[in-house]
N, C-alpha and C positions, 0 to 999 in steps of 0.2 A: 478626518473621519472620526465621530465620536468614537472612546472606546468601546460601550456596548454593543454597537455593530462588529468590533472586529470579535468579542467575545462570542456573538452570533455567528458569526463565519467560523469559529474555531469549533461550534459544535458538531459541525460533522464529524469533523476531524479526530474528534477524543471519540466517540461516539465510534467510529473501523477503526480507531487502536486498540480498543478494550475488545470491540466483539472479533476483531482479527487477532488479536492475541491471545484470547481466550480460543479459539480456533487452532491456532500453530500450537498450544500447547497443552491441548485436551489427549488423554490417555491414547493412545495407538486401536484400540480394540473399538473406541468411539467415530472414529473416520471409515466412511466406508469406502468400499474397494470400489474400484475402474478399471479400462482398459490401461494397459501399459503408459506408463507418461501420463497418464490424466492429472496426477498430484500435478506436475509443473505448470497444466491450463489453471488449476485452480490458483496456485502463489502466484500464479501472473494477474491473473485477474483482483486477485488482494491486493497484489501493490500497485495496479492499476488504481481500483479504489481508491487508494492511500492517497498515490499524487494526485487525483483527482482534487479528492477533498484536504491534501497539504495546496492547491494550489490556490481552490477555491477561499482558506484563512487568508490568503495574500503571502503566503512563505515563496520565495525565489525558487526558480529553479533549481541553480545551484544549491541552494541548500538544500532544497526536497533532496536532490542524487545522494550525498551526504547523510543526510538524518536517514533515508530510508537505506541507505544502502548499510548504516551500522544497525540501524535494526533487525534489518536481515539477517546479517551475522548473528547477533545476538541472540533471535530467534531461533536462529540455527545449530548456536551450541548449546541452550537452556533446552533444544529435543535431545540433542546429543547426550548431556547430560544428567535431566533432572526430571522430563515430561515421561510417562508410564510407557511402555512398549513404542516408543518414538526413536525416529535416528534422523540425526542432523545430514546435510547433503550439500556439497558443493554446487550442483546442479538446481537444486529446489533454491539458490540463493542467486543464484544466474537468471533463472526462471523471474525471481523477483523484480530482477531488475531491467528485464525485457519489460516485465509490468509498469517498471515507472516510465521507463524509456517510452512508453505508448500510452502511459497517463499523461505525460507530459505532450505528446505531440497532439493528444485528442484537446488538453487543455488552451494548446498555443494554437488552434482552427477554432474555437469555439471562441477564444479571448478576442481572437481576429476579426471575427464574424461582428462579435458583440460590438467591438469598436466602429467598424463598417458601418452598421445599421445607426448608430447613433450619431454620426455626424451630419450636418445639415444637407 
């Protein structure tokens, strides 16, 4: 596969790192409020995103679990730490990774399907 198509497929990709990371780490007073536990549908659905479009560059499963799961952390304690009226959460990084856990399984029916349809 020439490289400019995998650069192509990596757009999604940088494209929910920046605007999710920009997201995990915008001021506290900027997120608005929900019912109880709603913050965790949202980090699920972000790293849903994520392995989506880590899957759709062609990164491994294995690796997506990996890369996203240290991101998460990461994201986790730079709230903890450094983001304005934000708190890091063992939970919201759990949450994450139920997200990948179901990017990945939406990824691995839809890779399946695709295979299916295109064989003779």
């Amino acid at each position: 596969m020439p490289s400019t198509l995998l650069r192509h497929r990596a757009l999604p990709l940088i494209l929910a790192v920046v605007v999710i990371t920009a997201m995990l780490l915008s001021p506290g007073s900027t997120v608005p409020s929900g019912p109880p536990h709603a913050d965790k549908v949202t980090h699920a659905l972000m790293f849903l995103a994520l392995a989506l479009c880590s899957r759709y560059a062609r990164i491994s499963p294995v690796v997506t679990v990996v890369w996203l799961g240290l991101y998460g952390v990461l994201t986790e304690i730079l709230q903890a730490t450094v983001a304005v009226r934000r708190s890091g959460s063992f939970w919201d990084w759990c949450a994450d990774l139920v997200g990948v856990a179901i990017g990945l399984a939406v990824a691995a029916v839809v890779g399946s399907r695709s295979r299916a349809r295109s064989k003779p």
